[in-house]
C-alpha positions, 0 to 999 in steps of 0.5 A: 500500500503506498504511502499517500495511501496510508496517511491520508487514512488516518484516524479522523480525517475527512478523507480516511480511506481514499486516495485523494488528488491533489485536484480532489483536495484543492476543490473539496477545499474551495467548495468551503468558500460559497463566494469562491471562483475558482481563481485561487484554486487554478493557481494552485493546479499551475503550480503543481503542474509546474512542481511535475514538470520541474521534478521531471527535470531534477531527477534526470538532471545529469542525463539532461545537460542541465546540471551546473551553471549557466554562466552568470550571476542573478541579482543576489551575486549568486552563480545562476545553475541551468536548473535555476533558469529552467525552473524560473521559465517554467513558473512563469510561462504557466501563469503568464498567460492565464489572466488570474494575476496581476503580476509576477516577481521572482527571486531571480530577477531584480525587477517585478515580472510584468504579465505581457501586455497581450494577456490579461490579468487578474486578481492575485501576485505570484512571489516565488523562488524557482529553485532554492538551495541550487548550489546543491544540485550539482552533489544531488542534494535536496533543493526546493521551490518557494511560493506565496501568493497574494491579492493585489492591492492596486485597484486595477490595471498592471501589478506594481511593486507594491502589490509585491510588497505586502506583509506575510500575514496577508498572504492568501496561500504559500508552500514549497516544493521539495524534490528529494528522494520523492517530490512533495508538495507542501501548501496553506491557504490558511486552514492547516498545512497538507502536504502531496507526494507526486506518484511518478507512475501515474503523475499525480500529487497525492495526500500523504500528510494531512494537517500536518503539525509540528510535533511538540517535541523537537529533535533538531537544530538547524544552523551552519555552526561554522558561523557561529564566531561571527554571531552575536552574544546573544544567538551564540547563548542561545545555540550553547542552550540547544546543545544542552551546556546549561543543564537546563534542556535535553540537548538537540541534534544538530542536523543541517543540510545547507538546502533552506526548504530541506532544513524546514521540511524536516523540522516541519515533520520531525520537529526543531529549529532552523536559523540563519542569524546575521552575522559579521563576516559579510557586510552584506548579511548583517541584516541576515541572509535570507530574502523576506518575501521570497523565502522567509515569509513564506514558511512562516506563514506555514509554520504558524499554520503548524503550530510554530512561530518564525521570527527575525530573532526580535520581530514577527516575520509575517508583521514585516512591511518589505521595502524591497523585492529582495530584502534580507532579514534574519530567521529563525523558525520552527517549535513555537517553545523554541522560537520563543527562547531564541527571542528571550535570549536574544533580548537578554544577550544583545 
């Protein structure tokens, strides 16, 4: 029996028993909203469309041609891989066309991504980071797709940046992909966080976590310790408290991947934190690493939809207001207990 098989009948869940389609749940889903067109929903189907087609890649990356770079850089001043231009050109080619959003931006690209003036928009912003933790695809590595969905603040017309520009907390839906030893899509609208495995046989997500939930007892940290000189007294207090220095708590494991959507999947599962605080090795990350609105608010959004928090270390991620499309912010998320501590410990120390 296969595994979407056996979650998806757990006790007390509304689809005890069945196999359920991804399609199957987004609809069962919408049918909740009387007001509902429909406009979300097609978005969510693109999305895993794209999912399939992107995986479809990832695991033939070496027989493909597209595994390492392409030869230049993005906005980040990161090394662009052919699997990164792919992904990127994948998501947007299924939703340019559409008429459901008003616009697109990606964390590929400097700039908003205009819908083409020969199609027509719609009511909803598309945010997405096509391929996260790219530096791994070479060493076959877990790597993932980031996305967040809102509705457009202006009136009409194009999407602007400001319709880019919003907090977390309005956010309408978001999830990842993540391809891996399977592919699975993870996804709220804002009423628990499911997660669908793709069956490579028939090419179908299919409901393998339903409602997935934190576990209240964590098992993992989740940081590249091999920063931690460059951290604050605060952040460097915190991480001796995880490994148990103080007597006080049962030590954590360390388990850290290097691949962000890999990291919070498996604390999302198994339960932990993730943190990627500022640090002074690099003028360009004292104020953090990871990008706000691509990556940050994002799993946030569907860490507190799983009973966690997510926090720069003293602010609430999703009570953020970006000020640009590629703002970076520092990040801590996962257990609620665990976010908390981090705060304390920050205010205490720093």
């Amino acid at each position: 029996m296969s595994t979407a098989i056996d979650q998806s009948a757990q006790p007390g869940n509304a689809h005890a028993g069945k196999i359920v389609t991804i399609e199957r749940f987004i609809l069962d889903e919408q049918q909740s909203y009387p007001d509902a067109t429909g406009t979300l929903t097609s978005i969510l189907y693109d999305i895993a469309l794209a999912a399939k087609i992107i995986a479809s890649k990832t695991t033939r990356a070496g027989l493909s041609d597209i595994l390492g770079s392409a030869g230049k850089e993005n906005v980040q001043g990161e090394v662009v891989q052919k699997l990164d231009e792919y992904a990127d050109r994948t998501i947007f080619r299924l939703n340019d066309h559409t008429g459901r959003l008003a616009v697109m931006a990606s964390e590929e690209h400097e700039d908003i991504l205009p819908i083409p003036d020969h199609f027509s928009v719609g009511p909803y912003v598309l945010l997405y980071d096509p391929l996260d933790g790219s530096s791994n695809i070479d060493v076959n590595v877990s790597i993932g797709t980031i996305f967040a969905i809102y509705r457009r603040k202006t009136a009409d017309g194009r999407g602007t940046l400001q319709d880019c520009l919003q907090r977390g907390r309005d956010l309408v839906a978001a999830g990842y992909v993540i391809y891996g030893s399977s592919t699975m899509l993870v996804y709220s609208t804002g009423h628990g966080v499911h997660g669908f495995t793709l069956d490579p046989i028939i090419g179908e997500f299919l409901l393998s976590h339903p409602d997935i939930r934190i576990p209240e007892k964590p098992k993992f940290y989740s940081v590249n310790q091999g920063y931690e000189q460059f951290w604050s007294a605060g952040v460097q207090r915190y991480t001796e408290w995880l490994q148990g220095k103080d007597k006080t708590a049962k030590p954590l494991s360390l388990r850290y991947i290097g691949s962000l959507v890999a990291d919070f999947h498996r604390n999302l599962l198994m339960g932990g934190i993730y943190y990627y605080p500022s640090d002074t090795k690099d003028p360009e990350q004292t104020t953090g690493k990871l990008r706000l609105v691509y990556e940050c608010a994002p799993l946030a959004f569907l860490a507190e939809q799983a009973g966690g928090m997510a926090i720069t270390g003293t602010e609430r991620i999703l009570d953020l207001q970006p000020t640009t499309l590629h703002q970076r912010v520092p990040f801590f998320i996962g257990n609620a207990e665990l976010v908390t501590k981090a705060q304390e410990m920050i205010q205490s120390f720093d």
